[in-house]
N, C-alpha and C positions, 0 to 999 in steps of 0.2 A: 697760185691756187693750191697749190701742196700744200706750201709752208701752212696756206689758212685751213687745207685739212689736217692735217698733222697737230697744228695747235689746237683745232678742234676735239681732235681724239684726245689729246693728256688733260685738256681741260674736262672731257666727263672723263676721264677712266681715273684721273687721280685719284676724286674723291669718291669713286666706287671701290676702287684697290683700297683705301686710307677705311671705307666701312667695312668694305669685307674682311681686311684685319682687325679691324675692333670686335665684327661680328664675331672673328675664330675667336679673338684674343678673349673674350669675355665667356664664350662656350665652354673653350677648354680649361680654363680658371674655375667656369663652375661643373666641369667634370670633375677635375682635378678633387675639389670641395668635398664631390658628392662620393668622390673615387676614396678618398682620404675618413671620411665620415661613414661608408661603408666596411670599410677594414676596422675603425675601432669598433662598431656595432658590431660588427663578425667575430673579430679578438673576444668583445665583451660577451657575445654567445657562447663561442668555443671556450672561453675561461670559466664561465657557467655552468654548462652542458659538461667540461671535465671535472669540475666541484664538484655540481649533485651526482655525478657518476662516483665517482669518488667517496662522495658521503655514504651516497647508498652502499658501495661494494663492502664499506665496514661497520652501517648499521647495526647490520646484524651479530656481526662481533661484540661488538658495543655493550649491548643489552646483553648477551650471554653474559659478560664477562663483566658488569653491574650486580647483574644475580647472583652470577656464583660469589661474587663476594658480599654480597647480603646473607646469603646462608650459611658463606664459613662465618660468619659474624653472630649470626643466631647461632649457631653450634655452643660458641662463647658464653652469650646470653645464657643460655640450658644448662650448660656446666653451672655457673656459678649462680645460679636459680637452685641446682641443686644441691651445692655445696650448704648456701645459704639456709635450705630446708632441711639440712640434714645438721644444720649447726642446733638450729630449735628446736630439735627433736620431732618436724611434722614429717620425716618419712617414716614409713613403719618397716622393721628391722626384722627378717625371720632370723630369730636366735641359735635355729640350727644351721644357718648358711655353713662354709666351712673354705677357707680360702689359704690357697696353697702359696706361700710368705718364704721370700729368701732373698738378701741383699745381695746387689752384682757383686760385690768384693767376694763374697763365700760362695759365687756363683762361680766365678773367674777359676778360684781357687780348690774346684770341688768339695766345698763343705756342704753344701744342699741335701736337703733328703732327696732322697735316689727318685720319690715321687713329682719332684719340681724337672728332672732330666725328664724325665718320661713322660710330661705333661708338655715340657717347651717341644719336647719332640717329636709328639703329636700335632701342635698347632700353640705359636708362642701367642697366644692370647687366652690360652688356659692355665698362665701362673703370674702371680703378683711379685712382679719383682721392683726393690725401690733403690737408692743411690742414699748412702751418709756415705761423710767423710771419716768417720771412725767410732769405734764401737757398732760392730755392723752384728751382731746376733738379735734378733726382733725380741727374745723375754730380757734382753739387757739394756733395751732405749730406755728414755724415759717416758711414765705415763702421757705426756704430752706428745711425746713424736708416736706413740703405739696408737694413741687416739686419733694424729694425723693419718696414718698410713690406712688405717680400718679405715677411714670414715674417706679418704679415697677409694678404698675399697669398694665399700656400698654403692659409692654412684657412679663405678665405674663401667658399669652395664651400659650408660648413653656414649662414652668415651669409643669401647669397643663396639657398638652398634655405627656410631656415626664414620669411623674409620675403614669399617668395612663398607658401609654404605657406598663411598664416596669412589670407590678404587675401580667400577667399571661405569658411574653413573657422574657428568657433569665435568667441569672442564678444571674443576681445583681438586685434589687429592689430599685427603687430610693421610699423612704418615703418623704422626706420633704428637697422641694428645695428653698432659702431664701438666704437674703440679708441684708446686716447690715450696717449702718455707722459710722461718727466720732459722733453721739449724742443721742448712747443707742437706738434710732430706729431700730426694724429689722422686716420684710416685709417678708410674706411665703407665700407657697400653698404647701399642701393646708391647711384648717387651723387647728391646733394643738390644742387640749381641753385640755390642760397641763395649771395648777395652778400656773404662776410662782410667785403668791404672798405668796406661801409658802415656797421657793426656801432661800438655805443660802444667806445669804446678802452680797453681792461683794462690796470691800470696794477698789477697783484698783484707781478708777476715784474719791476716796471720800466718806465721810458722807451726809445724808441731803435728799436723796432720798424717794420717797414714796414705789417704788417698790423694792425689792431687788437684782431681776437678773437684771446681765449688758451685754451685749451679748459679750464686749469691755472687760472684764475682763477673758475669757475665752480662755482656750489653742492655737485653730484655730482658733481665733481671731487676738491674740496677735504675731502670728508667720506668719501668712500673712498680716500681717502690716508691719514686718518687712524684708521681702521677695517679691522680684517678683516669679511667676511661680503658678504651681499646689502644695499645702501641703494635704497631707491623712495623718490623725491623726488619732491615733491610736487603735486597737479593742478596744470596751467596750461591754460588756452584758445590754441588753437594758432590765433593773429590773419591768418595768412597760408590756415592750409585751414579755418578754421573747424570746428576739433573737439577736441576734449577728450584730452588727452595726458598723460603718465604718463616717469617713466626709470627703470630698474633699470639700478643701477652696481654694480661689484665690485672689489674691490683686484687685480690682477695678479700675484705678485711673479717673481723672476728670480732661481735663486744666493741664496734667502733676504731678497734684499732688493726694495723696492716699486718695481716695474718700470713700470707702467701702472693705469690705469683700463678696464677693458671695459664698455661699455652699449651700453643698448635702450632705444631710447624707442618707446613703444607707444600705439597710437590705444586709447580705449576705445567710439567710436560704436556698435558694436555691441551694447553695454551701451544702450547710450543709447536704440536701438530698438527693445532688448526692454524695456523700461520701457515707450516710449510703444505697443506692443503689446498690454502689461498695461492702460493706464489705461484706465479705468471709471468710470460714474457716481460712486457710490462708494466707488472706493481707487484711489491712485495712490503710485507710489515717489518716493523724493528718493535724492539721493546727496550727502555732505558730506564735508568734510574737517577736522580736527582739525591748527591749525596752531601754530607757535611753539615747539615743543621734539621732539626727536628724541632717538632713545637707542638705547643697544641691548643687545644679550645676548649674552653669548659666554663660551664653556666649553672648554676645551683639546683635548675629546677627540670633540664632536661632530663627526658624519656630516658633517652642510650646517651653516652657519653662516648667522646670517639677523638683520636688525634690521628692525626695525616703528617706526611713527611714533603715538609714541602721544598718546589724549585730551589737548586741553584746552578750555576753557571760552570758547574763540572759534572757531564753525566758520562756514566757506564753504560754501556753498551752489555747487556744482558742475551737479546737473541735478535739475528741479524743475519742472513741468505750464505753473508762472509767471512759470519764470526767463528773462528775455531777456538775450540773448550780451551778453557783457563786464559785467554786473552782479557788485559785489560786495556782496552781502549775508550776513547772518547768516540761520539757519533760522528763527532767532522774528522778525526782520525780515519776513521774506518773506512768511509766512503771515497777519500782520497788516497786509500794507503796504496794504490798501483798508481801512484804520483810520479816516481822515479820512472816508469813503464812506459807511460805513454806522454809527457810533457821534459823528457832530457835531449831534444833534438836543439835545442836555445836555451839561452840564457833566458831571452823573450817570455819564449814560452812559459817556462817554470815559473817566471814572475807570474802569469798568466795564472798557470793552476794554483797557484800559492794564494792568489788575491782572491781565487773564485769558493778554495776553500774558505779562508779568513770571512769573504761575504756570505758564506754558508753557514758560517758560528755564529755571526753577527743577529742574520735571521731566527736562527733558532733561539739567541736571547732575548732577541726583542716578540717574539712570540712566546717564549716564557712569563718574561711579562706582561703580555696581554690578557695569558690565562689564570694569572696571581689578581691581575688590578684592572681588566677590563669589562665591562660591560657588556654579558653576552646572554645568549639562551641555546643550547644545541640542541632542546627539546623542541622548539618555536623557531627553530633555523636563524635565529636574530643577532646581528652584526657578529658574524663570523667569516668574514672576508679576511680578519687577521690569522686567521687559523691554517687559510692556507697562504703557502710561498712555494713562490717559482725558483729555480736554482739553476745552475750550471756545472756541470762537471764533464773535463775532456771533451767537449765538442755535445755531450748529451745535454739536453733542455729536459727538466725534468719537476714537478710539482709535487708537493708535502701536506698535507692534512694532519692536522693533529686533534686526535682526541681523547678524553681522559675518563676514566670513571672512578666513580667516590664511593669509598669502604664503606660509612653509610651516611643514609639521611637522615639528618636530626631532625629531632619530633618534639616537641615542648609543648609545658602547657603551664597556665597559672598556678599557683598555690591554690589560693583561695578556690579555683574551681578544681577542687584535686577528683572528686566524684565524676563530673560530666564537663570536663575538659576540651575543651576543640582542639584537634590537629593542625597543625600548621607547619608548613616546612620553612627553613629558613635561608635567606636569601642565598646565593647559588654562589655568590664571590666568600665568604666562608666553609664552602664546601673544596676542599683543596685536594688534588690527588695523591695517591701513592707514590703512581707510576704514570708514565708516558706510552700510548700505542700512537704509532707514526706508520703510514703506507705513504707510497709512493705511484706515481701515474706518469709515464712519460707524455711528455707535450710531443701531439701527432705535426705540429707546426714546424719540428725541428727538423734542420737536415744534417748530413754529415755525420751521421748517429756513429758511434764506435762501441763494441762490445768492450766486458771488462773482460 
């Protein structure tokens, strides 16, 4: 009687134990599922929700720093709008003006009239002072260079207007706006207390010289000579004021042929201290440069003509939370450089940080290239998932947005409708940057965080 209750219980309990494990087994599989498929929805939120946080926190950077270089571009525009009205004789000219004329070599040297000390001394943008390389008395140029320098002169009221403008209003600084031609003359405002007679001696145009800078022997010289359009040449630290500087050059011509060079060179500090404005626990901006090749774009019939300096796969590191003055580094240099600090406890390890950098350069070229040959809109938020990358460094989880803004936007139009023309901008993959602005956001997902 046992035996037959005994065999009666494992006969129902078996196949109730043998369901109620399928029941768990299949419960927990589709928890598991829903467990599994709620974390990538959540990742895919949280990676979202850190984007548009992220996009939006440098929005507004963004558009500053689009404008302000549309207006140092129009400044360009106006110069040589009026260099060009003053070539055809449509400005009109008071014949009593009277304008106080001395070359920095007889400046250096005290040969000036006592009136050019006492005017620079008052305020150096009440005397005309211009740069040759020899024969520097103004009644000894030739007609030709006495016509250049006057007729700088006349339109240098926007030069000095826009210079000043610029020095407590908007986020680009024009310093020193000038002009140069084919015979070592170059003509500023305002004027530059800069020694170029101690300057290396530029041997482009020759030996024989008394002075040794040639302004004709220099980068944005030499590359708007042989270019129509806008060229911005590239960051330098400016060793003398300690600041971050920039040049827009533009060919000139004359009678159809290439008359001069006009530039700006432009502070960008301003830039520099809306950045450190911005920085925060965690996010902070960088700004880099893309060096080694230049190029440009040009079409017969465009409005502005304009050249950009585009990607390559060695950037400088220009301003950076960690950069100290006159450092030249790369960006995956920089971010890794407390690499010895925190990853010498292993061999392991170091391989570790070594691989995490290498995959941090890796990112950042392959999102160079996304921004040269990819298919986007950052106006229309449209496929810009490449824009951002997730990183790692020493134990920190960290996220990269990159955005760029364009010198300008070309404007074109037909010939044939030269009168009533329609605007149109032109596609957005020809619109190539200068420069790079990059912020960073740490991922709240990580653990294990380590300070630098």
């Amino acid at each position: 009687m046992q035996a037959l209750i005994l065999k009666l219980i494992i006969i129902v309990s078996i196949p109730i134990i043998i369901g109620v494990g399928i029941v768990l087994t299949v419960f927990y599989k589709q928890l598991w599922i829903a467990l599994d498929e709620w974390e990538r929805d959540s990742s895919v939120w949280i990676n979202q929700t850190q984007q548009q946080t992220l996009y939006n926190s440098v929005l507004s950077q963004q558009l500053l720093e689009q404008y302000s270089f549309n207006q140092l571009q129009l400044h360009m525009v106006v110069m040589k709008s009026l260099l060009s009205k003053y070539q055809q004789s449509i400005i009109i000219q008071n014949p009593a003006a009277n304008f106080t004329v001395c070359s920095y070599r007889e400046l250096e040297f005290n040969q000036c009239a006592q009136n050019v000390y006492d005017q620079l001394n008052e305020n150096l943008f009440y005397a005309d002072i211009y740069f040759v390389r020899s024969i520097f008395e103004f009644k000894l140029l030739t007609p030709q260079q006495q016509y250049f320098i006057e007729m700088n002169q006349r339109v240098s009221f926007y030069g000095r207007a826009s210079v000043l403008a610029t020095q407590n209003e908007g986020l680009i600084q024009l310093i020193y706006s000038y002009n140069s031609d084919t015979t070592s003359i170059l003509y500023g405002v305002p004027t530059q207390l800069f020694n170029v007679t101690d300057a290396d001696y530029e041997s482009c145009m020759g030996s024989g010289f008394i002075e040794p800078y040639d302004p004709r022997c220099r980068h944005w010289y030499a590359y708007a000579q042989q270019n129509q359009g806008f060229f911005i040449y590239e960051p330098y630290l400016n060793v003398v004021v300690d600041n971050l500087l920039m040049t827009l050059s533009s060919q000139v011509d004359y009678k159809k042929e290439f008359y001069s060079v006009a530039s700006i060179d432009f502070g960008m500090q301003n830039i520099v201290q809306l950045f450190n404005s911005a920085l925060s626990e965690n996010a902070y901006s960088v700004l880099i440069h893309e060096f080694n090749q230049t190029v440009d774009f040009y079409q017969k019939y465009y409005l502005f003509y304009c050249f950009f300096i585009l990607f390559q796969f060695i950037t400088q590191v220009f301003y950076h939370p960690m950069l100290l003055f006159h450092q030249v580094l790369s960006w995956a240099d920089l971010e890794f450089i407390n690499i010895n600090q925190y990853c010498s406890d292993s061999v392991e390890l170091m391989q570790q940080c070594y691989n995490q950098k290498e995959d941090f350069s890796n990112q950042i070229d392959q999102t160079i290239q996304f921004i040269k040959n990819g298919n986007y809109s950052t106006e229309d938020q449209f496929n810009l998932d490449q824009l951002y990358q997730r990183w790692e460094r020493f134990g920190q989880k960290l996220q990269f947005y990159i955005y760029l803004f364009i010198i300008c936007r070309f404007i074109i139009f037909q010939k044939k409708d030269k009168h009533n023309f329609p605007y149109q901008e032109l596609d957005k993959r020809i619109q190539q940057p200068i420069a790079i602005f990059l912020r960073y956001i740490n991922d709240r997902k990580s653990n294990n965080r380590q300070k630098r």
